[in-house]
Backbone bond lengths (Angstrom), bond angles and torsions (degrees), N, CA, C in turn:
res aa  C-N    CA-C-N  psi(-1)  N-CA   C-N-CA  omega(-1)  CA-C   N-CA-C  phi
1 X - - - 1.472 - - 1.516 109.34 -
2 X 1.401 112.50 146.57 1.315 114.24 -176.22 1.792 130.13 -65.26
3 X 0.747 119.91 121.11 1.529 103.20 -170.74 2.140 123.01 -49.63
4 X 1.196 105.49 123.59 1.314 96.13 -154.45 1.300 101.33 -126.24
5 X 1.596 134.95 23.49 0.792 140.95 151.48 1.637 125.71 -166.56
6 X 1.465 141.85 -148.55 1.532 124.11 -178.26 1.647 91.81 -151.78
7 X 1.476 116.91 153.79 1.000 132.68 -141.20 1.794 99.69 -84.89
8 X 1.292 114.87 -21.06 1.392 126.37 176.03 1.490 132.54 -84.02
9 X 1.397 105.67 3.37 1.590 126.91 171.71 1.100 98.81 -78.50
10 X 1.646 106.53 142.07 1.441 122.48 -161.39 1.955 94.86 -145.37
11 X 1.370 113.90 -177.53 1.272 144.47 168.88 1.378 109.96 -130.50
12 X 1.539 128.81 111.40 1.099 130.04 -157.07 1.308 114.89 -130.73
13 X 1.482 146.29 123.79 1.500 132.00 -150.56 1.344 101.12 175.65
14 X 1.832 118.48 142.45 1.253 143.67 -169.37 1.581 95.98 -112.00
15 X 1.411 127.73 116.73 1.485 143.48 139.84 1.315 133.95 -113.01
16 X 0.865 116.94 106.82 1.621 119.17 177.61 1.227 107.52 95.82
17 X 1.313 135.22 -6.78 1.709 132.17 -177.14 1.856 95.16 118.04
18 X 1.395 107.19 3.80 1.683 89.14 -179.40 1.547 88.09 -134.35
19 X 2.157 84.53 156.05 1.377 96.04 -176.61 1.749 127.53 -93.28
20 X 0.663 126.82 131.29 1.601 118.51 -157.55 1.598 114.22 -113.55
21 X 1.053 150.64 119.98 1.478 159.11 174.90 1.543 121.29 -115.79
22 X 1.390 98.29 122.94 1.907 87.74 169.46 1.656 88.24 -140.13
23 X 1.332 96.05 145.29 1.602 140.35 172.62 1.605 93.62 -53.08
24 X 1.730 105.39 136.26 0.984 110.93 172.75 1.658 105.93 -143.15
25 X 1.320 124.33 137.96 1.617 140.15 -159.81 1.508 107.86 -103.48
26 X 1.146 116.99 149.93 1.831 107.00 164.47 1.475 103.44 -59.45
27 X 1.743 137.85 -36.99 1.063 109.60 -157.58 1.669 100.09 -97.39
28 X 1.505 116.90 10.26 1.603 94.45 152.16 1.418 107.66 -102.46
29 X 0.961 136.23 -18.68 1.699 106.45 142.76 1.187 139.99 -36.30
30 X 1.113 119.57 -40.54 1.770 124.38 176.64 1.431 105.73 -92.39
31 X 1.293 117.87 -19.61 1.280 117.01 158.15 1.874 128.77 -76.16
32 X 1.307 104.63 -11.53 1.462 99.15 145.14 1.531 120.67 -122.49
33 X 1.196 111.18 22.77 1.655 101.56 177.75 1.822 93.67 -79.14
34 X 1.743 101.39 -39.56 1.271 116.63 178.88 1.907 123.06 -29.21
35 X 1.541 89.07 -59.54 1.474 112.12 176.68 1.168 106.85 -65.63
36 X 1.220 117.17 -57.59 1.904 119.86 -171.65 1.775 94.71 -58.08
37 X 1.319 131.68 -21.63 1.417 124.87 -179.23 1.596 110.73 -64.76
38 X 1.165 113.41 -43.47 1.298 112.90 -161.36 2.110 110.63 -125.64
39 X 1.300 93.19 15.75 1.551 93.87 -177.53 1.944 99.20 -111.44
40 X 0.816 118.61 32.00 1.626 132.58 148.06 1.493 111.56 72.74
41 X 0.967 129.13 -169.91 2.329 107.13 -168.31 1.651 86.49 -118.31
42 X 1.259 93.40 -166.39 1.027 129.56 -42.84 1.788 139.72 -13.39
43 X 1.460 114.43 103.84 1.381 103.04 -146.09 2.145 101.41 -79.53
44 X 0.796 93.72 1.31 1.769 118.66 -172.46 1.583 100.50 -63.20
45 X 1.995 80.91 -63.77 1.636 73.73 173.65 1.293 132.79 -143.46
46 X 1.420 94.44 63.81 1.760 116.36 145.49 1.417 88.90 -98.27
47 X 1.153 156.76 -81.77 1.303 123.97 -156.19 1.394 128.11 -54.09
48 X 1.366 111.86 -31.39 1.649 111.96 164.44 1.554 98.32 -68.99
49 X 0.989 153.03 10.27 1.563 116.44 -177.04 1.558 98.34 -127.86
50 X 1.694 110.29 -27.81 1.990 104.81 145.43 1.414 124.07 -62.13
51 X 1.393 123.47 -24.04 1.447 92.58 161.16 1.825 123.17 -104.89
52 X 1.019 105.57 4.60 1.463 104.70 139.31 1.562 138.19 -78.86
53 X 1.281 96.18 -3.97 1.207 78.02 -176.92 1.822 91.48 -103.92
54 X 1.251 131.62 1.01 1.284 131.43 167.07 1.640 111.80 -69.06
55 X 1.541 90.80 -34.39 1.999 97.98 -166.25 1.634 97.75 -63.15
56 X 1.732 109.58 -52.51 1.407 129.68 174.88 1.426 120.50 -4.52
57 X 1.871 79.16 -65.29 1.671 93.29 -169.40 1.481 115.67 -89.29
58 X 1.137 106.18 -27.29 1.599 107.25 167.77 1.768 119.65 -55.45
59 X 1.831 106.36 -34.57 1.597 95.51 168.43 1.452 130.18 -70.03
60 X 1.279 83.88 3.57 2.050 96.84 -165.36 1.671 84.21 -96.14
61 X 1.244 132.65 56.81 1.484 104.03 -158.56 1.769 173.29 -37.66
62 X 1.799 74.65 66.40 1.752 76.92 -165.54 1.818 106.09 -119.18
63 X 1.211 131.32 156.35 1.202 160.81 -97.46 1.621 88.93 -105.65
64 X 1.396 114.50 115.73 1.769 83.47 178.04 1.703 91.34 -159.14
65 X 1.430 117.48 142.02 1.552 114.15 155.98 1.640 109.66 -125.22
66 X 1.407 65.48 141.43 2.022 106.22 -171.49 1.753 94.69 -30.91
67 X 1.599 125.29 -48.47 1.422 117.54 -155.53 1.541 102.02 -68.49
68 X 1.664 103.91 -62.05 1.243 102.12 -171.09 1.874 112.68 -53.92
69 X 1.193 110.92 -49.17 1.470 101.67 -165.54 1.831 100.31 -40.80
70 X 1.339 116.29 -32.66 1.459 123.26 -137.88 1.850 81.84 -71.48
71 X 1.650 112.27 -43.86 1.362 122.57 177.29 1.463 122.12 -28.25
72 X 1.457 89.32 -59.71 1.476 130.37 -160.76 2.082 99.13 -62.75
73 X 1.499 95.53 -57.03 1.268 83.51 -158.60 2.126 104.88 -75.52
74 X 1.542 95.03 -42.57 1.401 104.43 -171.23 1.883 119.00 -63.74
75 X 1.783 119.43 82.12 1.219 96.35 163.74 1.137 155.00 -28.01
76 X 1.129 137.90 -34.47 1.471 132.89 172.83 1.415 113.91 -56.68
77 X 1.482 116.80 -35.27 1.791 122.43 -171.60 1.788 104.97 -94.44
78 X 1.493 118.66 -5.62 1.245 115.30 -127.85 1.921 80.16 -94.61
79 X 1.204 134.55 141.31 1.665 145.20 176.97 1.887 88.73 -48.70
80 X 1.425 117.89 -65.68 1.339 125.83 -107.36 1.618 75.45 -88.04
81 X 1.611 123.79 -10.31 1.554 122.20 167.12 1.616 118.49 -81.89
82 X 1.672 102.39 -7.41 1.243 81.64 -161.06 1.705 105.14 -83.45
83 X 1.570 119.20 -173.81 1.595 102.97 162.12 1.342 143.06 -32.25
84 X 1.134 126.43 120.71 1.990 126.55 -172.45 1.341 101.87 80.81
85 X 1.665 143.43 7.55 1.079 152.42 -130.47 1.756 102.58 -116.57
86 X 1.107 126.29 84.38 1.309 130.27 -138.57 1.904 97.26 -46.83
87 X 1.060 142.24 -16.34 1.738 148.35 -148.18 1.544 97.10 -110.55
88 X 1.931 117.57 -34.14 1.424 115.68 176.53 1.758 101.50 -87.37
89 X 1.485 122.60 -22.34 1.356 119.13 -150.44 1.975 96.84 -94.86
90 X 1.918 100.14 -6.48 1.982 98.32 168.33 1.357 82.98 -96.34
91 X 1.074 136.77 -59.08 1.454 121.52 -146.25 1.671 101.55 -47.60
92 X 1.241 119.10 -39.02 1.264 132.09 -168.32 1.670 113.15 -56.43
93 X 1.403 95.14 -44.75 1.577 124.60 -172.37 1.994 105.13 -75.66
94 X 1.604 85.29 -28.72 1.793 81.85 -173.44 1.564 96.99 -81.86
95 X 1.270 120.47 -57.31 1.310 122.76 171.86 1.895 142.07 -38.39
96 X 1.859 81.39 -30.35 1.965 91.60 164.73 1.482 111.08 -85.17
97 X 1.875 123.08 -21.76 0.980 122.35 -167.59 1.703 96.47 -71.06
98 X 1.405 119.60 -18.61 1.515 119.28 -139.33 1.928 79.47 -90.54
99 X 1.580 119.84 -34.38 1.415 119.40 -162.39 1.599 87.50 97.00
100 X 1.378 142.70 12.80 1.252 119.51 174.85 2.202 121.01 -91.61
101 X 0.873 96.61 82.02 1.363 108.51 -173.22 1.587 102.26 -42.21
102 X 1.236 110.51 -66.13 1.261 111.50 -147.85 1.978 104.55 -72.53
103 X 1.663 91.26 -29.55 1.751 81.45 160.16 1.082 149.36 -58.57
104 X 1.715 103.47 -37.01 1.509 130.76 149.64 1.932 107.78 -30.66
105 X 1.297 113.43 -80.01 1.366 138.74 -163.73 2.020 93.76 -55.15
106 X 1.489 111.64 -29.48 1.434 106.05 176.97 1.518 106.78 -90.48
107 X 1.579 109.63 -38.36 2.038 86.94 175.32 1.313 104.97 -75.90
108 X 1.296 138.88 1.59 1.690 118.78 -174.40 1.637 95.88 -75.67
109 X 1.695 108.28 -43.06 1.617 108.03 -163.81 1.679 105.77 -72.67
110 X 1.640 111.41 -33.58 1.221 82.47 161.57 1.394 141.36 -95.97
111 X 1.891 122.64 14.10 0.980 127.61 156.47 1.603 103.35 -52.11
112 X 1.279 120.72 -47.61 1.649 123.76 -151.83 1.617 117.85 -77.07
113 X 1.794 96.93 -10.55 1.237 103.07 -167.22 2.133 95.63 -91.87
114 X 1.551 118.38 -51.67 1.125 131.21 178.33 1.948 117.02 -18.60
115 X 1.145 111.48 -66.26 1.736 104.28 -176.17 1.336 102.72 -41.64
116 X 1.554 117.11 -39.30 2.149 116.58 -170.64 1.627 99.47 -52.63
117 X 1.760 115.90 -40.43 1.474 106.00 -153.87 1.256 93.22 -102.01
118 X 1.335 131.42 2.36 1.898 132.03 -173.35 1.817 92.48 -99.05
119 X 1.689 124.95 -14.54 1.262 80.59 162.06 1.969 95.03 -162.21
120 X 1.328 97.15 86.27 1.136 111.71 176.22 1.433 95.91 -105.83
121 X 1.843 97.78 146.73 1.724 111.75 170.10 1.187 130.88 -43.80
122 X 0.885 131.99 163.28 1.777 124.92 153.09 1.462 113.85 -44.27
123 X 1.214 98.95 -59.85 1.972 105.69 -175.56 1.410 111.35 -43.47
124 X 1.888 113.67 -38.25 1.049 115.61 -172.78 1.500 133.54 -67.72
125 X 1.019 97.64 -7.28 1.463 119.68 -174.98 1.631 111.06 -69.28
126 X 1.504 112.51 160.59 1.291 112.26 170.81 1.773 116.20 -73.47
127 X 1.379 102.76 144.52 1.642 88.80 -172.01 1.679 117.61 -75.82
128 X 1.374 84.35 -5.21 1.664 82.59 160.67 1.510 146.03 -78.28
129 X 1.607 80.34 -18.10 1.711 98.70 171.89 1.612 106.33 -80.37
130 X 0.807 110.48 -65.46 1.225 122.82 171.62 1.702 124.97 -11.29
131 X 1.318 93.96 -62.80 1.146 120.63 160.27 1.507 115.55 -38.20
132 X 1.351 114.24 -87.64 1.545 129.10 149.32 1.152 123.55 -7.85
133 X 1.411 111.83 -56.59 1.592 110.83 167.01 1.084 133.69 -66.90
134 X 1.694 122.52 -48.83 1.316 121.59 174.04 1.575 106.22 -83.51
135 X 1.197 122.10 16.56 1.547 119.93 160.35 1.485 107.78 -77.63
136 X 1.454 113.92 -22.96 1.543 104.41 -143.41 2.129 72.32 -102.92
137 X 1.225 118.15 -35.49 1.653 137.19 -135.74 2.400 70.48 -82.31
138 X 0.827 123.50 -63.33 1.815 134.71 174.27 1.306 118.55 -37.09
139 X 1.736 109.07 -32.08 1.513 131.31 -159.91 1.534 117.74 60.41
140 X 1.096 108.06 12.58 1.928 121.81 155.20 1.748 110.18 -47.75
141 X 1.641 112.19 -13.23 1.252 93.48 179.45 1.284 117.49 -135.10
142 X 1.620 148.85 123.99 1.141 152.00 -172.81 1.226 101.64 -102.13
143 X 1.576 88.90 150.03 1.934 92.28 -169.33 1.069 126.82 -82.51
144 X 1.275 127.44 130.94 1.853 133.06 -161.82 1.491 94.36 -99.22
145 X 1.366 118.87 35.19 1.618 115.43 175.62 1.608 120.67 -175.94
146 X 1.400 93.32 51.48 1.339 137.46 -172.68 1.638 94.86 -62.65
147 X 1.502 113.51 116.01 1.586 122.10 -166.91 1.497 109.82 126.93
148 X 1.753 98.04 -67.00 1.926 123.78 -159.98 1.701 90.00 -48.49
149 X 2.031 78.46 128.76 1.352 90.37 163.11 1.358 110.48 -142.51
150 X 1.641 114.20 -0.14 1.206 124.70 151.54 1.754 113.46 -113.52
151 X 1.382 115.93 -167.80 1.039 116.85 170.18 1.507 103.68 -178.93
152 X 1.570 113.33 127.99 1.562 114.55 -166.16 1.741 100.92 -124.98
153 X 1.686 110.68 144.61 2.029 91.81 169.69 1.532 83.20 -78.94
154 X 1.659 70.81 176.47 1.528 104.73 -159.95 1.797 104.20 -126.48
155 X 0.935 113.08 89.93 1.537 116.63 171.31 1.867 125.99 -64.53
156 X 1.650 75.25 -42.22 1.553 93.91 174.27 1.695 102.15 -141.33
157 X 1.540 100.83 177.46 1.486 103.42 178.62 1.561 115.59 -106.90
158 X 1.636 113.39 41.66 1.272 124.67 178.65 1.724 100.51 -114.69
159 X 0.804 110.45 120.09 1.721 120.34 173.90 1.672 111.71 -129.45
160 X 1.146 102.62 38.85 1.549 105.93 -174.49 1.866 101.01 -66.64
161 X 1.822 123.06 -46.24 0.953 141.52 172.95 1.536 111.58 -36.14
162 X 1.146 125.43 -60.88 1.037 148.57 153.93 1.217 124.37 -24.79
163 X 1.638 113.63 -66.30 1.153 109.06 -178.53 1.797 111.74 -91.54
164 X 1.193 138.84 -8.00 1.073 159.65 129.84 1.822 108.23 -11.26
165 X 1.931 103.19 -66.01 1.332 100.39 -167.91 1.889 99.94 -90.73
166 X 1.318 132.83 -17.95 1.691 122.81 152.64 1.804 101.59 -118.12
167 X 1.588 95.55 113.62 1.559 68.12 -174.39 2.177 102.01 -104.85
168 X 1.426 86.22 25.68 1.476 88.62 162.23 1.770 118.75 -76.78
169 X 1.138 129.88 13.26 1.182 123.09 -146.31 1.468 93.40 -120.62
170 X 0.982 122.74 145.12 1.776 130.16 -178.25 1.651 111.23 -112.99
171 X 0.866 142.37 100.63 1.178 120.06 179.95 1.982 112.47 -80.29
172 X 1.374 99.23 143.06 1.344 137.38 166.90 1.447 136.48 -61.06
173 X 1.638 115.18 77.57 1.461 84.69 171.45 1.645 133.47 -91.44
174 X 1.053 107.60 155.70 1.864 110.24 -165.38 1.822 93.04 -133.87
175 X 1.575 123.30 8.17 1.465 109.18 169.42 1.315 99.10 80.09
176 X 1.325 144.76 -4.60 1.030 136.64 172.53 1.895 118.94 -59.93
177 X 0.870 107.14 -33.18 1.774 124.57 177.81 1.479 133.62 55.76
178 X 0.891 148.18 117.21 1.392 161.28 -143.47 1.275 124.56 -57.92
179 X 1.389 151.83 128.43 1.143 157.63 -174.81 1.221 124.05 159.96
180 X 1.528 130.21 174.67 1.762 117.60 -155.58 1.773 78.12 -84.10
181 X 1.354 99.77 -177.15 1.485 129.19 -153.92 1.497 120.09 44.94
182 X 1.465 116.81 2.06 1.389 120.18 -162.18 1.599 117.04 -109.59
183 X 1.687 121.29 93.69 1.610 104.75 174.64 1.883 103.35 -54.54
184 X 1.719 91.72 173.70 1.198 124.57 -171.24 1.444 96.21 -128.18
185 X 1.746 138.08 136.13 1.429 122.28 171.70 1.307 111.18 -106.33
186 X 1.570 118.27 150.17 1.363 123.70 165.55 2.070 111.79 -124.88
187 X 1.418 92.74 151.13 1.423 106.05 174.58 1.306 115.61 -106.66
188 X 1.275 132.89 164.03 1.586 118.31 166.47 1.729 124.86 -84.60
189 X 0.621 91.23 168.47 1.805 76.45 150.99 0.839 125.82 -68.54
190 X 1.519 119.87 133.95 1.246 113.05 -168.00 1.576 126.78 117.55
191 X 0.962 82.56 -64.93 2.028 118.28 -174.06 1.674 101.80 -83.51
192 X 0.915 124.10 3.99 2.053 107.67 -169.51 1.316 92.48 -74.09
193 X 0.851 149.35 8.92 1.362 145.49 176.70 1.585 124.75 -125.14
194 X 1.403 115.22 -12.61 1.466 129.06 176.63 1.501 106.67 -60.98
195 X 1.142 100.71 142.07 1.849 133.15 -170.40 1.308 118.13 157.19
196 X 1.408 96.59 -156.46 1.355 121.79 -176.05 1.665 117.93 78.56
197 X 1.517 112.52 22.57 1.280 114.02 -168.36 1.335 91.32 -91.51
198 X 1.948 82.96 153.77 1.392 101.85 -172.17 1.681 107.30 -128.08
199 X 1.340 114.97 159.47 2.194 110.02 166.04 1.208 82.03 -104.79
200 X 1.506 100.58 143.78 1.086 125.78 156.28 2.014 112.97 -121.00
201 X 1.049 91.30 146.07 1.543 92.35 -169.93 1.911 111.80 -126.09
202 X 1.250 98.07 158.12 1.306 104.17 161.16 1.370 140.58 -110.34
203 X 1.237 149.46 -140.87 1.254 130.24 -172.03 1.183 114.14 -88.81
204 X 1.597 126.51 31.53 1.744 117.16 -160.58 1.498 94.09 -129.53
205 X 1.398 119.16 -155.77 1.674 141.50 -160.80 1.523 113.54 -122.43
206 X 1.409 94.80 160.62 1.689 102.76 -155.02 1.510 78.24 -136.62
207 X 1.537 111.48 163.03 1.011 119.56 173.47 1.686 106.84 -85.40
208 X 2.008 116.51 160.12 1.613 107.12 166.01 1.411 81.79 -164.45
209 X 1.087 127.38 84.24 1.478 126.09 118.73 1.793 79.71 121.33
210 X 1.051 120.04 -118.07 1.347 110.62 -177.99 1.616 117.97 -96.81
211 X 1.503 118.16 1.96 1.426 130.41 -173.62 1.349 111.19 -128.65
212 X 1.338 120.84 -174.92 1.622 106.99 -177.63 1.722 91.92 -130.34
213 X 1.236 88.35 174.51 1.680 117.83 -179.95 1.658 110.24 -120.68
214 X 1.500 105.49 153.10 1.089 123.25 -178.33 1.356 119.02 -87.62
215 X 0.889 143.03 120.97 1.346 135.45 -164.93 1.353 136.34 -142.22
216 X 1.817 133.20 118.07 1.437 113.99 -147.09 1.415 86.55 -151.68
217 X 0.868 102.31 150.38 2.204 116.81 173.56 1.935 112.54 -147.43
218 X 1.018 100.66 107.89 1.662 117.42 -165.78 1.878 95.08 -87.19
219 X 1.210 105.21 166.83 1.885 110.98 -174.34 1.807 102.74 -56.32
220 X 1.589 115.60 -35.04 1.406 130.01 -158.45 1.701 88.78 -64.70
221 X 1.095 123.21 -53.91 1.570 141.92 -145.02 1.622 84.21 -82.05
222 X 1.050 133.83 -60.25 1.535 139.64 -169.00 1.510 107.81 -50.38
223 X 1.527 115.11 -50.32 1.044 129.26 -160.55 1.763 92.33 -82.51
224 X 1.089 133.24 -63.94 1.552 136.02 156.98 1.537 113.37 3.50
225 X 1.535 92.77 -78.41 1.353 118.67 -152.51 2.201 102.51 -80.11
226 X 1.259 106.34 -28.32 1.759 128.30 148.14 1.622 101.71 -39.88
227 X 1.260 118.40 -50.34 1.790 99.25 -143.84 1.552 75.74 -95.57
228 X 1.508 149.58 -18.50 1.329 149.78 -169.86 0.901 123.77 -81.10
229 X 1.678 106.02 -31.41 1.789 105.65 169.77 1.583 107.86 -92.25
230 X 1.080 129.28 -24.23 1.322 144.19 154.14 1.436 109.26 -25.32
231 X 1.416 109.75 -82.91 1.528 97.58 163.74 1.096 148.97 -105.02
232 X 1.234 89.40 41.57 1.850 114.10 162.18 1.437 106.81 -110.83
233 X 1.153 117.82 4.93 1.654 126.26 -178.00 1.784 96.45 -101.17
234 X 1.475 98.86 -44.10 1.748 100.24 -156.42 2.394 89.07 -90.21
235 X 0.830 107.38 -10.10 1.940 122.71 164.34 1.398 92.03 -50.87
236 X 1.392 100.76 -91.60 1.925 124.32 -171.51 1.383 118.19 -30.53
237 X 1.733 99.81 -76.16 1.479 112.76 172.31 1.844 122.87 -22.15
């Protein structure tokens, strides 16, 4: 596989008065360009609100990388949906209990479809994601969902279900507005105000479309790009 990122890219972010960093790999990059491909738009910010929700948990301090969580949280890429996949094999079980056949017959096809989108190339991707990603991977992009640490579609604008099964969760509006293909974001308690994350990079290459980019962020640029999400965090909030 092509090299798609450099070993010194990080996730970099101030909460509570402390500074917080987690390590970031080319293959959790392509492991959420992956997700941001097929987890529906605003595609801006589902990827801002998966890697917040990595930074999230890392301030709470416990052990986490950006790729897998991205696995973990996003169904379509996620194993435990795919066939024999213990998360597709209840849904299956809740759905025969219900007498719903034809729901059954729709998670099998989309169990069957998931391994194609859990591990498609970079190239393979839409060039819009792509885009998206190494916008965010450059720091060309600040997060328009400053809080999100979940993010659900939105069929309708009732999430009582939702908030019922975490009812720590606040939902967010960002004007984005409700309809199928469309997440909705939520923060926790606590968190409606979490951001300001930043990439920081080292002297190596990022992926952009079918070639890579050069890519570098010095203490001046950190500190810059710090006081910008800062108050674009304390704007939102």
């Amino acid at each position: 596989m092509q090299n798609l990122g450099n070993p010194e890219s990080r996730l970099v972010w101030q909460w509570k008065g402390h500074w917080y960093s987690l390590p970031i790999s080319a293959q959790d990059v392509l492991t959420l360009a992956r997700a941001v491909d097929v987890e529906g738009y605003p595609q801006e910010g589902v990827a801002w609100a998966l890697i917040q929700r990595a930074a999230w948990i890392r301030s709470q301090g416990k052990t986490v990388r950006l790729g897998k969580l991205v696995e973990q949280y996003a169904q379509p890429i996620n194993p435990a949906w795919f066939l024999n996949g213990p998360k597709h094999l209840a849904e299956v079980a809740r759905l025969e209990n219900l007498g719903d056949m034809a729901g059954v017959a729709a998670e099998r096809a989309k169990a069957e479809r998931r391994p194609e989108k859990a591990n498609k190339a970079w190239g393979q991707l839409a060039p819009e994601t792509r885009n998206v990603v190494t916008d965010i991977m450059l720091g060309k992009s600040r997060s328009p969902v400053i809080g999100a640490v979940h993010y659900w579609a939105s069929r309708g604008n009732d999430f009582t279900s939702n908030q019922l099964r975490k009812p720590e969760l606040v939902l967010l509006d960002r004007g984005y507005g409700f309809g199928p293909g469309r997440n909705v974001f939520f923060a926790e308690k606590g968190a409606s105000n979490f951001g300001g994350v930043l990439i920081q990079h080292g002297g190596g290459a990022i992926p952009n479309g079918g070639g890579m980019l050069q890519a570098g962020m010095g203490p001046g640029t950190i500190v810059a790009g710090l006081l910008i999400s800062y108050l674009a965090w304390k704007w939102l909030s």
